[in-house]
C-alpha positions in Angstrom: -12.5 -34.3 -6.8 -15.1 -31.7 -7.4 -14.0 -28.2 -7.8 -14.8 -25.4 -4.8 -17.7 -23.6 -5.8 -16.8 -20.8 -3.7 -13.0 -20.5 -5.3 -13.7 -17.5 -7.7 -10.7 -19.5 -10.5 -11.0 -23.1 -10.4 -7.5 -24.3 -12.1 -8.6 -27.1 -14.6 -5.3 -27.0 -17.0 -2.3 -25.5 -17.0 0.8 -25.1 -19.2 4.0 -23.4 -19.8 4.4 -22.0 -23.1 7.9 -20.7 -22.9 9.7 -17.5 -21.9 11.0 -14.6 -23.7 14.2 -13.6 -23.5 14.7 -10.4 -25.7 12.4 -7.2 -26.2 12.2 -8.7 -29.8 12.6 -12.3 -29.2 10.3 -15.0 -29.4 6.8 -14.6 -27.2 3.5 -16.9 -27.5 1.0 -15.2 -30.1 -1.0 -13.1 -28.0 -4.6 -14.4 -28.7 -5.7 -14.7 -24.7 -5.9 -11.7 -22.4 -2.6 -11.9 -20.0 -1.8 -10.8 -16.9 1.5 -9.8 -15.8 3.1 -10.3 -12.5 5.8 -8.0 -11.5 7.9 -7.1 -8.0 11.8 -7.5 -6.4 13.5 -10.4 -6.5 13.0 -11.7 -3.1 9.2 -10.4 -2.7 7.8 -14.1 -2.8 6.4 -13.5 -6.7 6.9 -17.7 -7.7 5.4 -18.8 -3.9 2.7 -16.4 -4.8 1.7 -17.8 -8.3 2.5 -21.4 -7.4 -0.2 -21.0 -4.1 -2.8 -18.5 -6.6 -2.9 -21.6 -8.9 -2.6 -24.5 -6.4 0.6 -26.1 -7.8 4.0 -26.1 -6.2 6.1 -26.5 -8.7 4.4 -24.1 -11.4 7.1 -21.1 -11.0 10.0 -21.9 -9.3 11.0 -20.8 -6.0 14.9 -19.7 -5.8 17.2 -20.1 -3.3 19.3 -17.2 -5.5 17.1 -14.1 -6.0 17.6 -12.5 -9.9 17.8 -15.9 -11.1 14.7 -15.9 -13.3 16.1 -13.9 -16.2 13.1 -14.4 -18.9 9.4 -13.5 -18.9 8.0 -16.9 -18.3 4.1 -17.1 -19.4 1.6 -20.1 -18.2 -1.2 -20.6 -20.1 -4.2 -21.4 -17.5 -7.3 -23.2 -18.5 -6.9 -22.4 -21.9 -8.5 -19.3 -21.5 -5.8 -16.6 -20.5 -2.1 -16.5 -19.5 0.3 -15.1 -17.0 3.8 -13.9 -17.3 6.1 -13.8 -14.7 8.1 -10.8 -15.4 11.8 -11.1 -13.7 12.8 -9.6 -10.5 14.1 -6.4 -10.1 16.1 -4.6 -7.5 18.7 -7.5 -6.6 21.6 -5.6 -5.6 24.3 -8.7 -6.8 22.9 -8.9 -10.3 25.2 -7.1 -12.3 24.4 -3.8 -13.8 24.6 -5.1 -17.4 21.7 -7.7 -16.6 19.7 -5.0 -15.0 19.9 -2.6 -17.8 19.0 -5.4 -20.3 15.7 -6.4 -17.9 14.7 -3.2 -18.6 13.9 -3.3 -22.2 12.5 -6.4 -22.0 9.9 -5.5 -19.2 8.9 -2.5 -20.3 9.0 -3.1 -24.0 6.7 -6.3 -22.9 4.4 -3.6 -21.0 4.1 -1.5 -23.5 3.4 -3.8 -26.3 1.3 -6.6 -25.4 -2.2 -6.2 -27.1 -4.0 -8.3 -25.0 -2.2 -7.6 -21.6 -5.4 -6.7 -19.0 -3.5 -5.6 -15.9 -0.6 -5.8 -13.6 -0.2 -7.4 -10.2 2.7 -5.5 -8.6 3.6 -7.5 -5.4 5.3 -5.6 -2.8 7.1 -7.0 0.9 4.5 -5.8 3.4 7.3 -6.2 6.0 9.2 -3.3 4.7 9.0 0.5 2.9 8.4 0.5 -1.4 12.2 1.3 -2.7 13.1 3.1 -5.4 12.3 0.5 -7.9 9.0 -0.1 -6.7 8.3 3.4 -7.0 9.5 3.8 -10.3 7.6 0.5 -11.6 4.4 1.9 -10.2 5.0 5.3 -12.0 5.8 3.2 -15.2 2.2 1.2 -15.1 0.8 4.7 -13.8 2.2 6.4 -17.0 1.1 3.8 -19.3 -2.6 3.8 -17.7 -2.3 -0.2 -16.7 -5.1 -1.5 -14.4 -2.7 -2.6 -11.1 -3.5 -4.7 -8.6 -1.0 -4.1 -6.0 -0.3 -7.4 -3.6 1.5 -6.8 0.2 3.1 -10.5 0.0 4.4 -12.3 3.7 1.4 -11.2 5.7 2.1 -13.9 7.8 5.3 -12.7 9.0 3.5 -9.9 10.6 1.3 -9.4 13.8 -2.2 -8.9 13.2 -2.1 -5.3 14.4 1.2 -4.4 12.2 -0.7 -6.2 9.2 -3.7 -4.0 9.4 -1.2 -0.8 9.7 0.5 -1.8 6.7 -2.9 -2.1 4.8 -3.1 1.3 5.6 0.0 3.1 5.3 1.3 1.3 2.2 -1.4 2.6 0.0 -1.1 6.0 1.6 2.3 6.3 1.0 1.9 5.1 -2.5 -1.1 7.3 -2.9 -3.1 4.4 -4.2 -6.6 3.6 -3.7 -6.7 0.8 -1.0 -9.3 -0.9 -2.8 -6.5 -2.0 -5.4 -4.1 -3.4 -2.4 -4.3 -6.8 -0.9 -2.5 -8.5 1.7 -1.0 -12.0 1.0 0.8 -14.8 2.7 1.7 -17.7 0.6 2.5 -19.6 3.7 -1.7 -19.7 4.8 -2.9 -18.9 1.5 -4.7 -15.9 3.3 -5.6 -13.2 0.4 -5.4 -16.2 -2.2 -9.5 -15.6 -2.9 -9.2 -11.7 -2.8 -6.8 -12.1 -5.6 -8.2 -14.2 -8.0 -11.3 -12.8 -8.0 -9.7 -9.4 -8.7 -7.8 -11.2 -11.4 -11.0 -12.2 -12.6 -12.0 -8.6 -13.0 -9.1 -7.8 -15.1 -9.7 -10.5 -17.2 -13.4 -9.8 -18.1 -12.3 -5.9 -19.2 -10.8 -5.1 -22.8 -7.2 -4.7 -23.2 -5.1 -1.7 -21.4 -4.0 -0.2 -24.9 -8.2 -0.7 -26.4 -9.2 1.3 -23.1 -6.4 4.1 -23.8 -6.9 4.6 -27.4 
């Protein structure tokens, strides 16, 4: 089968490397640029990575939100990799896993020397909570390129869709050039969003631009 021209990232391999369950445990040797995937729990992160890359089984989807407890990095065409940062904001995980998360995501943010940007996925259905709003501060602090994903598109009218393209960003006070809406169910933003990926991956590192 020949590839789509017009698909701006044509999967040709992929493979999971492992995940990291400590700030200081073990992590793959970061010699490819990465991008990081972050949002809640529920937000539709695995249906989104699994449709971005044309597998279904690539991340898992859960039945049980929080489950995912590691950053899990996917090595794609042996040219970059992804981690799939673990949900935040699920009210039944306990309060000891959610202050351990912590660490490890922003001690993962912070320290990755080859991380190019963040895609932040948010539930276009409803308001950013306090936990998204504190994540996008985070990346805002640290200066991380973000891309920032409305996810179930689909589950919207066409009218309330285009409203939450707008207000979203507004609310957020982010440009609207760095939002895109999503709907793993029709694959509908799937282009926009790996062809913005691809822009991440052709600039230097966060931390080389920062210096």
């Amino acid at each position: 089968m020949c590839a789509d021209a017009s698909d701006p990232l044509v999967i040709r391999s992929l493979e999971f490397l492992g995940g990291m369950a400590s700030p200081d445990g073990w992590r793959p040797e970061p010699q490819l640029p990465e991008i990081a995937f972050a949002g809640r729990s529920n937000v539709g992160k695995s249906s989104l990575l699994n449709r971005l890359v044309g597998r279904k089984k690539l991340a898992r989807v859960s039945n049980t939100p929080g489950r995912t407890r590691e950053i899990n990095f996917f090595k794609v065409n042996d040219a970059f990799v992804l981690a799939d940062l673990p949900g935040y904001g699920y009210a039944r995980i306990s309060k000891e896993q959610r202050t351990a998360w912590k660490p490890l995501i922003e001690g993962y943010l912070r320290r990755s020397s080859q991380l190019r940007g963040i895609v932040h996925l948010l539930d276009a259905r409803h308001e950013p909570t306090i936990d998204d709003r504190r994540m996008l501060d985070f990346v805002a602090e640290l200066g991380l390129p973000t891309i920032v994903v409305l996810t179930k598109m689909d589950k919207l009218t066409t009218p309330r869709a285009a409203q939450r393209l707008i207000a979203i960003p507004a609310d957020l006070e982010v440009d609207p050039a760095q939002v895109i809406g999503f709907s793993a169910v029709t694959g509908a933003g799937r282009d926009d969003l790996a062809a913005a990926i691809e822009t991440l991956l052709a600039q230097p590192s966060w931390k080389e631009a920062t210096a």
